[in-house]
N, C-alpha and C positions, 0 to 999 in steps of 0.2 A: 737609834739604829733601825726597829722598825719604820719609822718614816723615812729613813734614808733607804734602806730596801725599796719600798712600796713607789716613794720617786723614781725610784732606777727601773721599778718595774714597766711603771709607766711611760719611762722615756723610752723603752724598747720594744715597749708596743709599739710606736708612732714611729719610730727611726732608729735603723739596723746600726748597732754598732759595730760591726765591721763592713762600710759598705763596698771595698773594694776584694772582698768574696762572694763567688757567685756558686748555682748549682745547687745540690743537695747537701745537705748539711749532714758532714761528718757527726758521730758520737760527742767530740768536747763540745760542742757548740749545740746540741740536743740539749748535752748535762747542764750544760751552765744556763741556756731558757728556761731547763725546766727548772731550776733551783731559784730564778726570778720571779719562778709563776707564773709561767707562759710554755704555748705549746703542750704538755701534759699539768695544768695549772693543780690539779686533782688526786690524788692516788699513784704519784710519780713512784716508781721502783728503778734502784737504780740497775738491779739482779736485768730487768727486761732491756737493759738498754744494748744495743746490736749497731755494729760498725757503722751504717749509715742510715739505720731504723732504730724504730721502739715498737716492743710484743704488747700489743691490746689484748685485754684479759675477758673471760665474762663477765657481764654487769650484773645485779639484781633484776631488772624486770623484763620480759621476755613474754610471748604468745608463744602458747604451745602448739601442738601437732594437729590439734581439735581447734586452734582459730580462738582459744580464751586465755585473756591476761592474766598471767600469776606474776609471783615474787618469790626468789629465792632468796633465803635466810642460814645464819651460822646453825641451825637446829633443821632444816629442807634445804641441802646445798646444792640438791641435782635435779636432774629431771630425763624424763625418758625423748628421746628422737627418733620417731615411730622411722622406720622405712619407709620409703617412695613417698615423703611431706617435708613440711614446710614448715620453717619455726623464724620467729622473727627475734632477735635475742638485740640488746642494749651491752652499750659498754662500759665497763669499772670504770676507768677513767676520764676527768673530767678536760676538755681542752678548752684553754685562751690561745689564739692563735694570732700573732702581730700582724700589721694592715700590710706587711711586707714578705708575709712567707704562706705556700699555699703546700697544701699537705695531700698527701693518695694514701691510699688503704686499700689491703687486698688478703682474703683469708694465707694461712700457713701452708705451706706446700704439704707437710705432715697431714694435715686436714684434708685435701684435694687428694692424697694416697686412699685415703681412710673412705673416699664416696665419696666428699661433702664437699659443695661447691660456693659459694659466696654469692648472694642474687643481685649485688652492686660492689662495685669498687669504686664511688666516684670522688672525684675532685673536692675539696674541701676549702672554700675561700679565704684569701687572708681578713683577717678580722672575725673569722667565727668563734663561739663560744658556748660550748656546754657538753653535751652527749651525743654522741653518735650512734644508731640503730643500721642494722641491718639485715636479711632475710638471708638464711640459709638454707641448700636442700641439698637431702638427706636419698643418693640415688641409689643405693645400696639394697638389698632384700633383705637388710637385717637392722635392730636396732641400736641407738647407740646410748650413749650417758653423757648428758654435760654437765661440766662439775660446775659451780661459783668457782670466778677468779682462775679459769682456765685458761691460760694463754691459746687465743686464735687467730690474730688479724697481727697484723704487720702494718705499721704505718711509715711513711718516711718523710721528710720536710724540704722542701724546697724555696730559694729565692726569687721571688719575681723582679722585674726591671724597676726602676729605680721610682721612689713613693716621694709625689712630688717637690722634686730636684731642686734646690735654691729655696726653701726654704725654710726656716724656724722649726723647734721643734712644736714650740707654741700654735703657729702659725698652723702646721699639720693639724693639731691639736682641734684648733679653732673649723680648720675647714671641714676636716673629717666627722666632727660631732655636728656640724651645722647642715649636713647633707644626711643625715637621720629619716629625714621622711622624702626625699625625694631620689630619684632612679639615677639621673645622669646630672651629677654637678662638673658647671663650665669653669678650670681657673688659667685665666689667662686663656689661651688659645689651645688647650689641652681639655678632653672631658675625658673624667675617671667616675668611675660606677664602687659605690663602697658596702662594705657588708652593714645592712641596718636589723638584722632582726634580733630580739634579745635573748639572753642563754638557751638554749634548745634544752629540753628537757630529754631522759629517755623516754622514746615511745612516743613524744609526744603529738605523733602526725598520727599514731593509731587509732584511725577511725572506723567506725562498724563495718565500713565499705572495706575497708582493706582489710577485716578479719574474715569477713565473709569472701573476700576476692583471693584471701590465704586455703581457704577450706577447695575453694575453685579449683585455684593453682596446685592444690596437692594432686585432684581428682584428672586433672588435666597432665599433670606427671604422669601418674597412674595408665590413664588413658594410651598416653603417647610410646610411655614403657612396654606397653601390651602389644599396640602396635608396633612398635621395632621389634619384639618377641616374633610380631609373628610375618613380619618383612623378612627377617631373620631367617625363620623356617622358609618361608616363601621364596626365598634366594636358594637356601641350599636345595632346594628341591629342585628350581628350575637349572641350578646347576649340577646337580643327577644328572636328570634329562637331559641336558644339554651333552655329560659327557658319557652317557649312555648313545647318543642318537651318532658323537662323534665314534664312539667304540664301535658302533653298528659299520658308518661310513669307511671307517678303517678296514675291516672285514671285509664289507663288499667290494674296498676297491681292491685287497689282495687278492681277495678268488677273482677277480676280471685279472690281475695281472698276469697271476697263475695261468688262468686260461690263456689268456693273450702268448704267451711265455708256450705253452705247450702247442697252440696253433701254428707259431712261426716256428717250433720245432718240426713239427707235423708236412707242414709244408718245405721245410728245407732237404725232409727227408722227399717228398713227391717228388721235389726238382728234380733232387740228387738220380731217384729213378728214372725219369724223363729222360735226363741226360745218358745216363748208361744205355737205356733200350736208343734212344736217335744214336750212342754211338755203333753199336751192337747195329741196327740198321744201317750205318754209315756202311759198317764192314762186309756183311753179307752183300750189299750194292754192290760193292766191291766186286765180292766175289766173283757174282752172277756174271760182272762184265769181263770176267777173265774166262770164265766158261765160252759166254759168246765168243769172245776172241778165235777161243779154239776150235769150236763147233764150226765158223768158219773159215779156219784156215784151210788151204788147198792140199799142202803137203799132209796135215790131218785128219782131211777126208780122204785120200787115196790111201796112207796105212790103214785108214779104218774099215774102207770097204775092201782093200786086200784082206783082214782079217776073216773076213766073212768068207 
């Protein structure tokens, strides 16, 4: 029975048994890889398994907030996540992944609530095998706790196009292991590029550059957080100003209104006088010529000097 497993395992590394489904791979076909020993070859739970993902847990080894490797242990299961840093953590689970499915990972939206961002979510080859690492940051002003075996990352699996088509499983077998040390193997009129490095350890690219390039990176968060603090300030200030200087403009253009508004009153009142006094002088004109009229009329002047 164990060898009959271990074949089966094998045949499905090299060739998808269901090849006429494509896309992400639902939950039954997660369970049933990973009960082959593929995909989560490692520390498989079936509690983590999610509609069309699996919850990646924390691992034992990890770079802390200070840029130095430890280990967490069932007697040290956590560790502090300073504020405004950077902690580079490993994951529980171990993956085999078939020459036929490629996998993403991306921290828990629950974690992304919390401040905590993911410093990679990249693509994971068909054919990879071991541990996955990743850098976390921590943008919050407070500190946090990460337990061992804390569910954080979300992974989910994918099929790629078809691993070369017409042939054997043997055959795969043969070509796939004999392209080990070289970049681009030609078969047939086709060239496919295959995963050759062997199990990835956790941590195992951490090198002094990159702990020292973590201690950086925290100082550079830091740096940059200060600066938007004070872009921040720097905004709201110039937008005071700004609606200080409009408050001002507003003001000044009501008193011009105002004034404008009382000048054409001012002046409708002059007209209005102008017009009365030119009629008031229309009339007395008047008048004056009806005086003349009579001053010389004839029959007017002889009662008048009769009078006398």
């Amino acid at each position: 029975m164990a060898d009959e497993s271990k074949d089966l395992r094998e045949a499905l590394k090299y060739e998808d048994g269901y090849p006429k489904e494509t896309g992400i791979l639902l939950s039954n076909r997660i369970h049933e890889l990973c009960t082959h020993g593929l995909l989560i070859s490692d520390g498989y739970d079936e509690k983590q398994l999610r509609p069309a993902s699996y919850t990646l847990t924390v691992g034992d080894d990890y770079i802390d907030s200070d840029g130095v490797r430890r280990k967490l242990s069932e007697k040290n299961d956590t560790f502090v996540f300073k504020q405004n840093s950077i902690v580079f953590v490993s994951m529980r689970e171990r993956l085999d992944l078939p020459f036929y499915i490629v996998a993403r990972f991306n921290i828990r939206v629950n974690w992304v609530y919390d401040g905590v961002l993911l410093g990679t979510g990249p693509q994971v080859d068909p054919g990879f095998s071991g541990f996955l690492s990743c850098p976390l940051y921590n943008l919050t002003n407070g500190d946090l706790v990460i337990t061992r075996g804390q569910p954080f990352a979300t992974i989910d699996f994918e099929k790629t196009t078809n691993l070369l088509d017409g042939f054997t499983l043997e055959e795969k077998k043969k070509i796939i292991q004999g392209a080990a040390d070289k970049d681009v193997v030609l078969v047939g009129d086709q060239k496919y590029s295959f995963y050759k490095t062997p199990p990835l350890k956790a941590l195992q690219h951490a090198t002094r550059n990159m702990v020292s390039s973590l201690i950086e990176m925290r100082e550079e968060v830091r740096t940059w957080r200060r600066l938007g603090i004070g872009s921040l300030v720097a905004f709201f200030g110039l937008t005071l100003s700004l609606l200080a200087f409009g408050a001002n403009l507003y003001r000044q253009n009501s008193d011009l209104n105002r004034q404008m508004t009382e000048s054409k009153d001012a002046i409708r009142d002059a007209n209005q006088k102008i017009a009365d006094l030119q009629e008031k002088q229309k009339k007395f004109s008047s008048c004056m010529d009806q005086v003349d009229k009579k001053l010389n009329d004839p029959h007017f002047k002889a009662n008048l000097q009769s009078c006398h």
